[in-house]
C-alpha positions in Angstrom: 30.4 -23.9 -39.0 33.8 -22.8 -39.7 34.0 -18.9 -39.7 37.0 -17.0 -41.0 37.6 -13.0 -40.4 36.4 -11.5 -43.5 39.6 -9.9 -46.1 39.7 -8.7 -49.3 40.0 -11.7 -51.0 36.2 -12.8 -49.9 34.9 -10.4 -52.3 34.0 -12.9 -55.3 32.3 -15.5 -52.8 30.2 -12.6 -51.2 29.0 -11.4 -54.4 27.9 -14.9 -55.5 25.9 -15.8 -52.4 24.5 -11.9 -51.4 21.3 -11.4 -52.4 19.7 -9.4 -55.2 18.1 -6.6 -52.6 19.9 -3.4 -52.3 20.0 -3.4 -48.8 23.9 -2.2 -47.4 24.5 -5.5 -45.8 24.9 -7.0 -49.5 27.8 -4.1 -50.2 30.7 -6.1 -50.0 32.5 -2.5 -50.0 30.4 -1.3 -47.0 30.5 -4.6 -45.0 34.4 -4.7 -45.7 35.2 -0.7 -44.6 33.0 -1.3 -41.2 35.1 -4.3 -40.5 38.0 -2.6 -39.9 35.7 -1.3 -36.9 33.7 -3.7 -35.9 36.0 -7.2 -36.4 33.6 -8.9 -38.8 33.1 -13.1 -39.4 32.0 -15.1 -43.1 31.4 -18.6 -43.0 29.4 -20.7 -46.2 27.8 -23.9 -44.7 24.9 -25.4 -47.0 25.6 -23.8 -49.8 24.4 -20.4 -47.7 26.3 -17.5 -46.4 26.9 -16.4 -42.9 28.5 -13.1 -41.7 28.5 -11.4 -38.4 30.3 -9.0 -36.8 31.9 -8.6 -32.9 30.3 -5.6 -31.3 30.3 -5.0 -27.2 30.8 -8.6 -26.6 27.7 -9.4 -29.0 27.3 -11.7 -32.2 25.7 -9.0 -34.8 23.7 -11.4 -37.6 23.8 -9.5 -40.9 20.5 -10.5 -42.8 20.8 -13.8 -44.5 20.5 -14.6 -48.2 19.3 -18.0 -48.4 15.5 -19.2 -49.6 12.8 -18.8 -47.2 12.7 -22.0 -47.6 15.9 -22.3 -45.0 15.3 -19.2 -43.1 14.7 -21.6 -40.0 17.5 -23.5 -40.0 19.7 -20.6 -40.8 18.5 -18.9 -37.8 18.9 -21.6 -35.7 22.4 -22.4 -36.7 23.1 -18.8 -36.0 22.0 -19.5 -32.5 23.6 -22.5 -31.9 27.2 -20.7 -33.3 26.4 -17.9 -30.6 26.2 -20.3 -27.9 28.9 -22.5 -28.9 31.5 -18.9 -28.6 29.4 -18.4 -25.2 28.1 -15.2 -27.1 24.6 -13.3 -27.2 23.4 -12.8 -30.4 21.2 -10.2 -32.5 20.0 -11.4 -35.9 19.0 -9.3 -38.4 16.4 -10.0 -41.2 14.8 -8.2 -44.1 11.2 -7.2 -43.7 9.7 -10.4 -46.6 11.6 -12.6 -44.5 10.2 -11.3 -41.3 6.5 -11.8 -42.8 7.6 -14.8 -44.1 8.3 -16.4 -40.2 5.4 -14.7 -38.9 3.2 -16.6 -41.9 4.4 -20.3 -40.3 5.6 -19.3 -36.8 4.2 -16.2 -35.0 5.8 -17.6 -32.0 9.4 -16.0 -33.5 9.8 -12.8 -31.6 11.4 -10.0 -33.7 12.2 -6.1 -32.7 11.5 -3.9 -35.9 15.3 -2.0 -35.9 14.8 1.4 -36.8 18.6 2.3 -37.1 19.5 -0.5 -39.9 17.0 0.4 -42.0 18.2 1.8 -45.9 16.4 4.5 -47.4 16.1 4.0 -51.2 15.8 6.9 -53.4 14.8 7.6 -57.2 17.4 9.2 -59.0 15.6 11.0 -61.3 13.4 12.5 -58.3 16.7 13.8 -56.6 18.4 14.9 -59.9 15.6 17.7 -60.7 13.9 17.6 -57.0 10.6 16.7 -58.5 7.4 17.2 -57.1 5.5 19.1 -54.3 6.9 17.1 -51.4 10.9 18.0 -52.8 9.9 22.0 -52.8 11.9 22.5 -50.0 14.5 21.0 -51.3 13.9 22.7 -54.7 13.8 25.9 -52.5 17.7 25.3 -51.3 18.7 24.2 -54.4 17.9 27.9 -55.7 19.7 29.5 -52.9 22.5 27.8 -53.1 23.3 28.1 -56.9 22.4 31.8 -56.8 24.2 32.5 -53.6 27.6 30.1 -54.2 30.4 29.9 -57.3 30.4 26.2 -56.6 32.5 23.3 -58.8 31.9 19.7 -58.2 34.8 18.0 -59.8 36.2 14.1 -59.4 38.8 13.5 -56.7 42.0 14.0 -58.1 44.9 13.3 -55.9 43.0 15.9 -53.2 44.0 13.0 -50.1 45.5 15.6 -47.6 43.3 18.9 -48.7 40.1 16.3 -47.5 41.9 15.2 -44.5 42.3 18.6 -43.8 38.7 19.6 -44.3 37.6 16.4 -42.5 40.0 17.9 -39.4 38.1 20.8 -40.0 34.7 19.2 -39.2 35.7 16.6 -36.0 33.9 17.2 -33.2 33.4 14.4 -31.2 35.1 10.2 -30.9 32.2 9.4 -33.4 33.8 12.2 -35.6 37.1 10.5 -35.1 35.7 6.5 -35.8 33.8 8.1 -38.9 37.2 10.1 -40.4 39.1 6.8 -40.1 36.5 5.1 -42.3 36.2 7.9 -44.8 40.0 7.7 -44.9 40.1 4.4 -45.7 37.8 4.6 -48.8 39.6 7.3 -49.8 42.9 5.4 -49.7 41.3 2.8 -51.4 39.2 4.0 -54.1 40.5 2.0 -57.3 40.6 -1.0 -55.1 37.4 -0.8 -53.6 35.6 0.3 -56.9 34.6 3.7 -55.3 34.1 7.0 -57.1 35.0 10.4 -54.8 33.4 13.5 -56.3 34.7 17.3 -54.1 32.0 20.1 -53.9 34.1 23.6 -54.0 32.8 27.2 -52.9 35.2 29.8 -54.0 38.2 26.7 -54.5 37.3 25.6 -51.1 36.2 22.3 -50.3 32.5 22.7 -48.4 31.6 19.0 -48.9 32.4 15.4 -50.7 30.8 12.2 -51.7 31.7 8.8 -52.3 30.0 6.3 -54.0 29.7 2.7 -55.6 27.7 2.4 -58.8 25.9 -1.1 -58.9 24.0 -2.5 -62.0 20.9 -0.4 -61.6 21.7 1.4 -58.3 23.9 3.6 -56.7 25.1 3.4 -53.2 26.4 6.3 -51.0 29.2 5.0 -49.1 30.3 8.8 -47.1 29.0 12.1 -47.3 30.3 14.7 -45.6 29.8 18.7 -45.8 30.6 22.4 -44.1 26.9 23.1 -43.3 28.3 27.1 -42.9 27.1 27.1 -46.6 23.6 27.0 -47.2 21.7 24.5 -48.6 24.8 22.4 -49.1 23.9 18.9 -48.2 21.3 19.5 -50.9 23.2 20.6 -53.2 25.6 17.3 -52.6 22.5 15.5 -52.9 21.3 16.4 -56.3 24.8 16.5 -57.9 25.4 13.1 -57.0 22.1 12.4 -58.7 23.1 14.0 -62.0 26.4 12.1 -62.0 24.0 8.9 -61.8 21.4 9.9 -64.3 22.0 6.4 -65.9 20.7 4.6 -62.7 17.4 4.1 -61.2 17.8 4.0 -57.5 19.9 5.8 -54.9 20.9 3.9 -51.3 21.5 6.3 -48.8 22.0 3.7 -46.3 20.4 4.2 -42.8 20.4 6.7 -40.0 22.5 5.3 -37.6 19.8 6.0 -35.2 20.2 9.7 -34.9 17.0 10.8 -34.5 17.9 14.4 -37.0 19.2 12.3 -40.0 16.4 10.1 -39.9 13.9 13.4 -40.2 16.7 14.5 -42.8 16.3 11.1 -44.8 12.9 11.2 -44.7 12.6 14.9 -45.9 14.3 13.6 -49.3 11.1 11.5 -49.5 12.4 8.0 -50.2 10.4 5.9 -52.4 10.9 3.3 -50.2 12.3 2.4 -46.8 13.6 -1.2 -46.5 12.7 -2.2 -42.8 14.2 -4.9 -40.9 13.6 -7.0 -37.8 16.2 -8.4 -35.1 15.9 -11.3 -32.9 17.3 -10.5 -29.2 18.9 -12.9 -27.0 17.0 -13.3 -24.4 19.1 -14.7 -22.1 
């Protein structure tokens, strides 16, 4: 296969061959931003598409695209790249695929990967915080419109009052590698297709989103806020929902394995959770 390091200019041939779920991998905006990270790979060979990324020395899979139909010889080309760059590789799949190999070879061994997984939200849920199991968040909602004179207004020019706030927040190298990344969406938000929506207290900045708005969806790219202010990552939450109202789904993309957003993810009571699997080297 003949790989080249994904750019910009991949962005039409990704969107023809990613696939119709709403997973992050098939965000051509949030594949491209992490590859300024994580060096990242596209290759199309059989009219499928191929992408991985370099991380510690390892070839990272993204989940494929292609029919079930090729799943086998997908993987096994994946392997046989890995090998040929004297590489270990993890591949990724989608849960249906995963239960589509176990149906015709439950000999595949597959890892379910917690940390990759998306949580997939109803707008109109997080928009009014409907239901018993949102009270909580109902609860904070209350608080903090009674307790703050907030404004949630579209980013206009703000680039080095955010910086500045994002400064505010750093507290660790994952802090650092994340502010990069937010930085660069912010840079690039008319390229990229991206929307950037502040939350003010008292003209303050306490928190900002950025998003992507798909054809029925609506995927949150970066979130960040001052948790000094009550309630405020639920407060971010449902105003990013009532700038969506014409959408049906919200990607909050997965927990990066941090055990407290994962609880937090959860608490938002997602009305689905799109697992996947990943095949370990085992050499």
């Amino acid at each position: 296969m003949q790989f080249h390091k994904l750019t910009f200019d991949d962005y039409q041939v990704f969107k023809k061959y990613s696939g119709k779920d709403i997973n992050y991998e098939n965000s051509f905006i949030t594949v491209y931003i992490w590859s300024k990270v994580y060096e990242t790979f596209m290759a199309i060979e059989d009219d499928c598409m191929y992408l991985y990324s370099i991380m510690e020395g390892i070839c990272e899979f993204d989940p494929p695209t292609c029919p079930n139909s090729f799943l086998l010889k997908w993987i096994d080309n994946c392997v046989a790249y890995s090998k040929q760059m004297h590489n270990k590789y993890h591949i990724t799949i989608l849960q249906h695929q995963y239960e589509y190999l176990q149906s015709i070879n439950s000999s595949l061994k597959f890892e379910q990967c917690l940390w990759k997984q998306d949580y997939i939200y109803k707008i109109d849920d997080l928009s009014e915080f409907k239901g018993s199991k949102l009270q909580s968040k109902r609860n904070l909602w209350y608080q903090f419109n009674d307790k703050y004179k907030y404004e949630f207004l579209p980013y206009n020019n703000d680039y080095d009052a955010l910086k500045a706030f994002l400064e505010e927040l750093k507290k660790d190298s994952d802090r650092d590698l994340l502010e990069k990344l937010d930085l660069l969406a912010l840079e690039n938000l008319t390229k990229f297709g991206l929307e950037c929506f502040i939350l003010y207290i008292n003209k303050q900045i306490a928190g900002f989103c950025i998003f992507k708005r798909e054809e029925t969806s609506v995927e949150i790219v970066f979130e960040k806020a001052n948790t000094k202010y009550q309630g405020v990552y639920a407060a971010l939450v449902k105003l990013e929902a009532e700038k969506n109202t014409d959408k049906i789904y919200m990607n909050r993309q997965d927990d990066l394995g941090i055990e407290g957003l994962r609880r937090s993810k959860k608490s938002y009571n997602p009305i689905r959770i799109i697992d996947k699997y990943i095949m370990v080297d085992p050499t």
